[in-house]
Steps between C-alpha positions, in 0.01 A plus 500: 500500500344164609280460809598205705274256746660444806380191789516682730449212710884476482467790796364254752822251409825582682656278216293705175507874687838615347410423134151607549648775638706589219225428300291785624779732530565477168121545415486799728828712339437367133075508416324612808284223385469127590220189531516296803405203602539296802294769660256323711223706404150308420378545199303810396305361218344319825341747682670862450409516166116427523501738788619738294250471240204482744595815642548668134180413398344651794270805363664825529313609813621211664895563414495895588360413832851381588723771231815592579353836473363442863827412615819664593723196529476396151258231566177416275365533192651658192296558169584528189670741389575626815876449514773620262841315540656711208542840538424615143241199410162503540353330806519119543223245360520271798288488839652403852418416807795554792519351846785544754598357806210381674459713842184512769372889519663514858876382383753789678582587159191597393412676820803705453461610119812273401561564078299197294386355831097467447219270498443259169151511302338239437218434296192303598616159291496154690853397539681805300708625841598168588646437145640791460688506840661163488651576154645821650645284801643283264693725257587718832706150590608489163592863440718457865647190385643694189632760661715197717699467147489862446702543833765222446549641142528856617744400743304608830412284756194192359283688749502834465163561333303341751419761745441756213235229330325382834218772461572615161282746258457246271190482234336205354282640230211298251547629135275478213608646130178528277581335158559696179148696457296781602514403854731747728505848297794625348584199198853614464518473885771222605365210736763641751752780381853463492630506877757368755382342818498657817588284801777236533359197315185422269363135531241524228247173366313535188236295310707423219401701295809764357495830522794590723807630343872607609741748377819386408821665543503552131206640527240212323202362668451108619281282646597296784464122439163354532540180787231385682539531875762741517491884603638758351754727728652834453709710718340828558657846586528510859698221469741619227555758758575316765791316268618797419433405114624176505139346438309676216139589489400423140262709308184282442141566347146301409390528140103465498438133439325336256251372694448535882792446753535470851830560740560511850827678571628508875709774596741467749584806673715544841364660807347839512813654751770241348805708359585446132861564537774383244643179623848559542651204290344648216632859535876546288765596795515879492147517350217639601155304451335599209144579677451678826356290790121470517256291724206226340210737489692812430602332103191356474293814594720686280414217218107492535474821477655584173267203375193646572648863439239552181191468774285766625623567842170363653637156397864531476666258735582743792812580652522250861389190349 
């Protein structure tokens, strides 16, 4: 298995769209996995990164002023140690910090109790929202953009994600993996345990330095290619659902680096209320789909909450989010 980089510029050329296309069909059914480029995304190395770092070397006071714990739409802080991606692993040596759509206190949605609609937290650091929010903006136009080719390839119409993706659950969240050391607990603790995805597509930067890995359908572990100014992509669950299959959500874990190593992963989920419903070109005649219709924040409630199943109840992510 062989994880291919796609220009994915090709999507924004009526004469390059069918062989991009192709290109991430093929991706999509085969690996799960693939590097674009073409993305239009600035640089994180330029300001995301260095946000990141400020706001991980805040003092721990400063960070569990805005935990997750003090959140029930999975936005905020997460320690060390405080997730556990694998089941029967110990808990990850990583820390996290998640932001979502960015919504005033008074939005409808927020009034009315909608599932992940809630208010971001910040941290007092000069610049950090700003940063932070135009990356999201960008890989949102990114993430849409994708699921343009994911359409054609699927065989609906090139728009058909775009009213499920308009207000979407999606997650942008900082990650830091301590290096190989003390630091984080457990030493035979994976950075991040083994684990599919979630939500419909992954649009993840890193610093360079490795640490991701992918399971291959023979069941070996690689590293996706090191380039410089391309993002790693992988389709997540919801989305395997909604093909009915056809894409694959590809096991995927972080080893604990040698030395310290910074991500940003973007996670593109649909709308709270959108219906995850087997698209019909992708269901056999005389089949029935292989998953039962859901909605956005039903799977991913249903998700989170097997994650942080090994809590104590005061700080398990609660049921509503």
């Amino acid at each position: 298995m062989t994880i291919p980089i796609i220009d994915v510029g090709g999507l924004r050329d009526p004469a390059a769209r069918p062989a991009t296309v192709a290109a991430l069909g093929a991706a999509c059914r085969d690996t799960g996995f693939f590097l674009v480029t073409g993305h239009g995304v600035r640089d994180p190395a330029a300001g995301l990164f260095p946000a990141a770092r400020a706001f991980f070397a805040l003092p721990p006071a400063a960070k569990d002023a805005v935990s997750i714990r003090r959140s029930p739409h999975n936005r905020g802080y997460v320690a060390l140690s405080e997730e556990r991606l694998q089941a029967d692993a110990a808990p990850d040596r990583k820390e996290a910090f998640n932001i979502g759509l960015d919504l005033p206190p008074d939005d409808p949605e927020i009034v009315a109790g909608i599932p992940f609609r809630g208010v971001n937290l910040w941290p007092d650091l000069p610049g950090f929202r700003q940063t932070l929010l135009a990356h999201f903006r960008e890989c949102w136009r990114l993430g849409r953009l994708l699921h343009r080719g994911f359409a054609l390839d699927l065989g609906v119409a090139e728009d058909f994600f775009e009213d499920k993706l308009d207000r979407p659950i999606a997650t942008l969240r900082l990650l830091r993996y301590p290096g190989g050391g003390p630091e984080g607990g457990d030493a035979a603790a994976p950075g991040a345990g083994e684990h599919t995805d979630y939500g419909n597509v992954t649009i993840l930067a890193t610093d360079g330095t490795p640490g991701l890995e992918v399971r291959t359908r023979a069941g070996e572990w690689i590293a996706p290619p090191a380039m410089p100014g391309a993002f790693v992509c992988n389709i997540g669950d919801c989305l395997m659902r909604w093909s009915n299959g056809t894409y694959l959500s590809t096991p995927h874990r972080v080893r604990v680096p040698e030395r310290e190593r910074f991500s940003a992963a973007f996670f593109l989920d649909p709308n709270p209320e959108a219906p995850v419903v087997a698209l019909p070109p992708c269901v056999p005649a005389g089949e029935a789909p292989r998953w039962p219709p859901t909605t956005g924040a039903d799977y991913l409630r249903e998700r989170l909450d097997a994650t942080y199943a090994h809590r104590n109840a005061p700080g398990r992510a609660p049921a509503g989010m």
